[in-house]
N, C-alpha and C positions, 0 to 999 in steps of 0.2 A: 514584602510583596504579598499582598491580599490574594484568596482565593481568586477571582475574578481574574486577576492578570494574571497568574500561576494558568490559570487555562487557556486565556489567550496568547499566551506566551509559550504554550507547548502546542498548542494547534497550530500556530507560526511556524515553529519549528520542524512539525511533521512536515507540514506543507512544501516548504521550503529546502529541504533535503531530501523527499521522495522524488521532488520534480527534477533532482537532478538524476536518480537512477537510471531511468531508461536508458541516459546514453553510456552512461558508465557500466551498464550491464552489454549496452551493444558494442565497447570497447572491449571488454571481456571475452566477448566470443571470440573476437578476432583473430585468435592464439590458441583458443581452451575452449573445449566441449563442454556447451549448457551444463549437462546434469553435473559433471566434476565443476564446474565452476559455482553453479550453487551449493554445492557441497561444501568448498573452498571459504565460501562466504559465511555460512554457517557454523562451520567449526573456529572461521577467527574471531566471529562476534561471539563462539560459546567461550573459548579460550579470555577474553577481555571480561566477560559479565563473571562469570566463579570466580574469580577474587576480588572483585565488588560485594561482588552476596557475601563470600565469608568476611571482608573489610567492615561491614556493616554490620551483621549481625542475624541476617536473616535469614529464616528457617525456613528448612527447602522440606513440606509435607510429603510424607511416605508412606500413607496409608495406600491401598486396593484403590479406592476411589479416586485418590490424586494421581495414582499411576494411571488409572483409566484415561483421567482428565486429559493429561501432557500426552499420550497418544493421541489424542481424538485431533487437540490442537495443533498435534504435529502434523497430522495427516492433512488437514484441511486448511491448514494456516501457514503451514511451511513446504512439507517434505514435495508434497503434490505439487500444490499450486505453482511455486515457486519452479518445481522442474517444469511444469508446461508453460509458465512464461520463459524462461530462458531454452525451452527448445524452439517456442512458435516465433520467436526474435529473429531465430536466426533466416526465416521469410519474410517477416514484413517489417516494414520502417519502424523505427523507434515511437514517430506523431503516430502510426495506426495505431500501434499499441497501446498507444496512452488511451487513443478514443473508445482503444473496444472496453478498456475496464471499466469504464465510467458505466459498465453496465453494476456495476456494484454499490452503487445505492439504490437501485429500483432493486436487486435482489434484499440487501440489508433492508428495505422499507418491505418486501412480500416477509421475508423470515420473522422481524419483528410485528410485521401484524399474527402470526399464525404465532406465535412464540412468548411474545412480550408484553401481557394485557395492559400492563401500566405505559407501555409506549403504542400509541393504537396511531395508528397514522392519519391526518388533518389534512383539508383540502391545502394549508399552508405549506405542508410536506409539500404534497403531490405535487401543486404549480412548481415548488420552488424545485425536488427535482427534474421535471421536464423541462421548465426555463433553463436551466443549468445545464444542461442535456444538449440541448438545441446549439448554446451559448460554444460547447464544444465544437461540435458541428462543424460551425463556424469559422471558429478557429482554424480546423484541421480539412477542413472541406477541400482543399487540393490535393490533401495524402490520405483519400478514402479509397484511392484507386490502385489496381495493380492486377497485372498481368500475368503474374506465375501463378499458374493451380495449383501450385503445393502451399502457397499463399491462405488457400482457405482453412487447409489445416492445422496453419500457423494461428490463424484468427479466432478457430474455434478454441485452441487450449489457451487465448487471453480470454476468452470469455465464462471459462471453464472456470479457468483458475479466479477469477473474479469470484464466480457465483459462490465457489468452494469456500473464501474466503467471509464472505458474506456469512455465512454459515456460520462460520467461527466464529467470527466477534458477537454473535447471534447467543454463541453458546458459552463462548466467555462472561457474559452480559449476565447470563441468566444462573450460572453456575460457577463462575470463577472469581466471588466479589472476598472472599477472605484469603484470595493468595495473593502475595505480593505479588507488582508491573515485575518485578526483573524475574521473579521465579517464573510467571507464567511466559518471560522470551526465555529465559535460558533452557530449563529441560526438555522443552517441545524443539526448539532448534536442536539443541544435541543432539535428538534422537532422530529428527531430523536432516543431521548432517552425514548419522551413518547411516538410513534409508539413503539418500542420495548416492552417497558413495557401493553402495552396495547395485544401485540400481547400474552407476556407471561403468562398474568394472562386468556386470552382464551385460550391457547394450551400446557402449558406445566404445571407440576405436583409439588410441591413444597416437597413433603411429604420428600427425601431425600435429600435438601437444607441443609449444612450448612456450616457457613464458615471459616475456617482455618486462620492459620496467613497467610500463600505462597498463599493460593485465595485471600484475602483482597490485599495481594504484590504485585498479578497478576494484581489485576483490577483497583490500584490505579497506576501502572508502568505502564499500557495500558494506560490509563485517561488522565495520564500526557505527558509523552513521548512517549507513543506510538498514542496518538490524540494530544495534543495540539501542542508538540513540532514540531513533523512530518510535520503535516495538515498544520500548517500555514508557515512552511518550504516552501512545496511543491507548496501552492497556492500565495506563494512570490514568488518562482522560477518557476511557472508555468508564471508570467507574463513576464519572461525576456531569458524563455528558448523554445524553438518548444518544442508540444505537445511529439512527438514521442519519440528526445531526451529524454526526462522527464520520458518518462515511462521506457526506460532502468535500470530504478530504479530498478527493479524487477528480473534483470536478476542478478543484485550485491549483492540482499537482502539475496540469500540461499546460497550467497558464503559469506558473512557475518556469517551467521546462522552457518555456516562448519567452521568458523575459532573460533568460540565465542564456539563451541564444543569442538574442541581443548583446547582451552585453558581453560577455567571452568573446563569442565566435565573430560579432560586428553584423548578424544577420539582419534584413531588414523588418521595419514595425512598421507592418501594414495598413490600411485602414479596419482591413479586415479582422485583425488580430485584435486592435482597439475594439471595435464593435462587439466580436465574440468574449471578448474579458468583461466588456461590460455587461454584456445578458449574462453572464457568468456570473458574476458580480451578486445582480439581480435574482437571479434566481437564489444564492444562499442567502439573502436578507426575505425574499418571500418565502426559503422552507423555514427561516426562523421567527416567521408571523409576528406573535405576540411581544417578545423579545424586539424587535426592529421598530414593533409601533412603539414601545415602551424610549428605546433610543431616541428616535425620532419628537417624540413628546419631552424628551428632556431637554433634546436641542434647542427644539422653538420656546421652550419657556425661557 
C-alpha cells in the first residue's frame, strides 16, 4: 500500500471510530462518574499500547525535554479535555456535543496561523471550514436546543476542551516530529490516567458507581479504539498531513455518528441529514483547494 492510501486509509479510520464515541462515552456515564471513567479509559488503552512499544522495539525518550513534552500533551490533549468532555455529557445530548467541537478547527486554523509559518491558512481553508461548519449545523440543527441551565456549563467544557485540544496537535505539529505515534499516545495518557484518577477520588462521589456489562464495553471500546487506535492514527497522520487539514476530522465524525444511527439503531435519513453531509462533504474538498482541483482534473481527463 503506497503512501497516499496509508493516509487515506487512517483518516477513514479516525473518522470512522471517533464518530462512534460520543455514544459510547454517554453509555458510560450511565453507571460511572465522568472523571473515573475517563480515567478507566486511559489506563486500558495505556495497559494495550506498552507492550506494543516494547513488541516493537521503540524507544520511549527520557530526556528533561521529553518529560516536559508528555505533560504539556497530557494536559491539553488528554487529562483536561477529555474530563471536561465526559463531565459537560452528562447535560447535554451526545448530537450537541459533536456540534460544539467542531469549534476545533477554526481554533486548529487560529493556533496554526500564530504558530506554524509553513501552514499559513488560505481562503481554501477558511470557505472550506465555514462550509463545513454550516454543513453541521445542519445536520444537528434540531439538537441545538435545550432547557436545563446547567446545560450551558456542560457546553462550555465541549468547547474548552475543543480549543485545548487544538493547542496540542498545534504543539505536537511543531515539536513532537521525532517521537514516535505510539510513544506520543502512550506516556501523555498515562500520566493522564493518574491526573484523572487523582482528580476523581477529590471531587466526585463513588456511592452510585457500578458497573454494567455495556459500561465495562464502553470503556474497554474507548481504551482500545477509541485511544489507541485513533491517537496513534492521528499523531502518524498528523506528521504527513497540515495541522488544519487533520482537524477536519471533526466535521466527518457526527456524520459518521448519523450514519452508524442509521444503521444500528434503524433511526431515520432525513432530507436534512443528506443536505447537511453534503455541504459537509463540500466544504472538505474546498478547505482541500488545490488538491480537489488536481482530483477533479484527473477525472475529466
Amino acid at each position: 500500500m503506497n503512501e497516499r492510501w496509508r493516509i487515506a486509509f487512517a483518516y477513514f479510520l479516525v473518522c470512522s471510530i471517533w464518530g462512534s464515541t460520543w455514544l459510547f462515552i454517554k453509555i458510560g456515564l450511565e453507571t460511572v462518574t465522568p472523571i473515573l471513567a475517563a480515567g478507566l479509559r486511559f489506563l486500558v488503552a495505556s495497559a494495550v499500547l506498552y507492550p506494543l512499544i516494547r513488541f516493537r522495539g521503540v524507544t520511549i525518550p527520557r530526556a528533561r525535554e521529553a518529560q516536559k513534552m508528555y505533560w504539556l500533551i497530557s494536559l491539553t490533549a488528554f487529562s483536561v479535555p477529555y474530563g471536561l468532555v465526559y463531565w459537560g455529557e452528562q447535560f447535554i445530548p451526545s448530537g450537541l456535543a459533536s456540534v460544539l467541537f467542531t469549534v476545533y478547527p477554526f481554533a486548529v486554523a487560529l493556533f496554526s496561523q500564530l504558530f506554524l509559518p509553513s501552514e499559513k491558512m488560505t481562503s481554501w481553508k477558511t470557505a472550506g471550514i465555514i462550509v463545513g461548519f454550516l454543513g453541521i449545523v445542519v445536520i444537528f440543527s434540531n439538537d441545538l436546543h435545550t432547557a436545563d441551565s446547567g446545560a450551558l456549563w456542560g457546553m462550555g467544557a465541549v468547547i474548552l476542551s475543543a480549543v485545548l485540544q487544538a493547542y496540542s496537535v498545534i504543539l505536537i505539529k511543531k515539536f513532537g516530529r521525532t517521537i514516535d505515534p505510539m510513544v506520543t499516545t502512550f506516556v501523555p495518557i498515562l500520566y493522564g490516567a493518574f491526573v484523572l484518577f487523582a482528580a476523581s477520588i477529590f471531587f466526585e462521589n463513588y456511592a452510585q458507581v457500578h458497573f454494567t456489562a455495556s459500561t465495562v464495553l464502553s470503556i474497554f471500546y474507548l481504551g482500545i479504539f477509541g485511544t489507541v487506535v485513533t491517537f496513534v492514527s492521528y499523531f502518524w497522520l498528523l506528521k504527513r498531513v497540515e495541522a488544519v487539514i487533520l482537524s477536519l476530522t471533526s466535521f466527518i465524525t457526527p456524520v459518521i455518528a448519523v450514519i452508524l444511527g442509521v444503521i444500528v439503531l434503524s433511526e431515520e435519513l432525513s432530507p436534512r441529514i443528506l443536505a447537511g453531509a453534503a455541504i459537509v462533504l463540500a466544504g472538505i474538498l474546498l478547505a482541500n483547494g488545490g488538491e480537489t482541483k488536481k482530483w477533479i482534473t484527473r477525472i475529466m481527463d
